[in-house]
Phi, psi and omega in degrees: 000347182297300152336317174265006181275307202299321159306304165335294208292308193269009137341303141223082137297341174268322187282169167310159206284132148096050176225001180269327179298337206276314190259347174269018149302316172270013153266015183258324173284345218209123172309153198176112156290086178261180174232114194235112219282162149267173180326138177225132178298307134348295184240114170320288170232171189208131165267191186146114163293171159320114139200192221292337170266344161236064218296034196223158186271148177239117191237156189225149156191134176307147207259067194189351165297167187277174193260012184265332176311290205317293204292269154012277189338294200291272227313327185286314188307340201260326171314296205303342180291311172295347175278275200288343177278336200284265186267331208070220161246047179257015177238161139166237231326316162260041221248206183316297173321308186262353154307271188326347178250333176308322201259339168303297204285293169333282195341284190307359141306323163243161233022067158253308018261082168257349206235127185307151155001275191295347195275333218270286174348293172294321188300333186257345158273323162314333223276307193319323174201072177316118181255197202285305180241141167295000168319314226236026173228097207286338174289297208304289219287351188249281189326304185281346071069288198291336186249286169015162153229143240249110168305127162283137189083005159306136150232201162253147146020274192306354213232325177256162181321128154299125177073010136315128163291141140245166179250124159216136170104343201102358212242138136247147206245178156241120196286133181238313199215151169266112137278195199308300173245004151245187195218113174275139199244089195256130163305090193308336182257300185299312169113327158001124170256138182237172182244097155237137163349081180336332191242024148312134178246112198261171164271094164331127193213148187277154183308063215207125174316299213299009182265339144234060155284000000 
């Protein structure tokens, strides 16, 4: 229990200002392991139910999020907590059950202005079929986006110019054409073409031989 008042505490600090009152009833109802993680590549967040060598619910969520992200982030771990005390493990994981306590624990969050405009927006067209990751939902996963804080000379893709350069990979590519949710992509050195993700976040880089030497 210590562990978790001690986490509590530096909680909010991540979170949108007057939004910490919102969320500690549920480590006040619910034994709750939080974790506050550095980037993991992969993942956001994490859930882990009770069992017998850990008899608490256990939650992670990276400590490198924006602070609306951060909040969106704890709010999906917590669904799944509301879930399993709920069902256990007989659903599942991202399945009807956990849309619904997703869109229960979210709701009383908007129109509060706890979320800029834009973010709440895409958050309320999300809210309809909330999927596994904000990841994989690209106007939200673009709002919040807007909030980062920003590597230099990084974008999306999605964000630079037909014939803007980019670095990925070690590589550099030249932006050819946008479809709907990719981007075709030419390899400068090989001529190779690829399909990369829009909201992939690359190194911009000028229109200069001496930039893949």
């Amino acid at each position: 229990m210590k562990k978790q008042q001690t986490s509590l505490q530096l909680l909010e600090n991540f979170l949108p200002p007057h939004t910490f009152e919102m969320v500690a009833p549920y480590f006040q109802k619910h034994t709750i392991h939080l974790t506050l993680t550095h980037e993991r590549k992969s993942v956001l967040g994490d859930y882990r139910h009770p069992t017998k060598d850990f008899p608490y619910h256990q939650i992670s969520v990276n400590i490198n999020l924006n602070p609306y992200s951060f909040l969106i982030t704890l709010l999906h771990e917590l669904a799944h907590l509301l879930t399993y005390n709920h069902f256990k493990n007989s659903v599942a994981p991202h399945g009807t059950e956990w849309k619904t306590q997703f869109r229960h624990v979210l709701f009383p969050y908007v129109g509060k202005n706890v979320f800029p405009r834009n973010v709440e927006a895409a958050l309320v067209a999300y809210m309809h079929n909330p999927a596994a990751s904000t990841c994989s939902d690209a106007r939200l996963f673009k709002a919040l986006y807007q909030y980062d804080e920003r590597k230099p000379n990084h974008k999306l893709v999605d964000d630079l110019e037909i014939g803007q350069w980019f670095e990925a990979d070690g590589r550099v590519f030249e932006k050819l054409d946008q479809l709907r949710t990719r981007c075709r992509c030419r390899c400068l050195t090989t001529k190779k073409v690829y399909l990369f993700q829009g909201i992939i976040e690359v190194k911009h880089v000028r229109r200069d031989w001496r930039q893949i030497a």
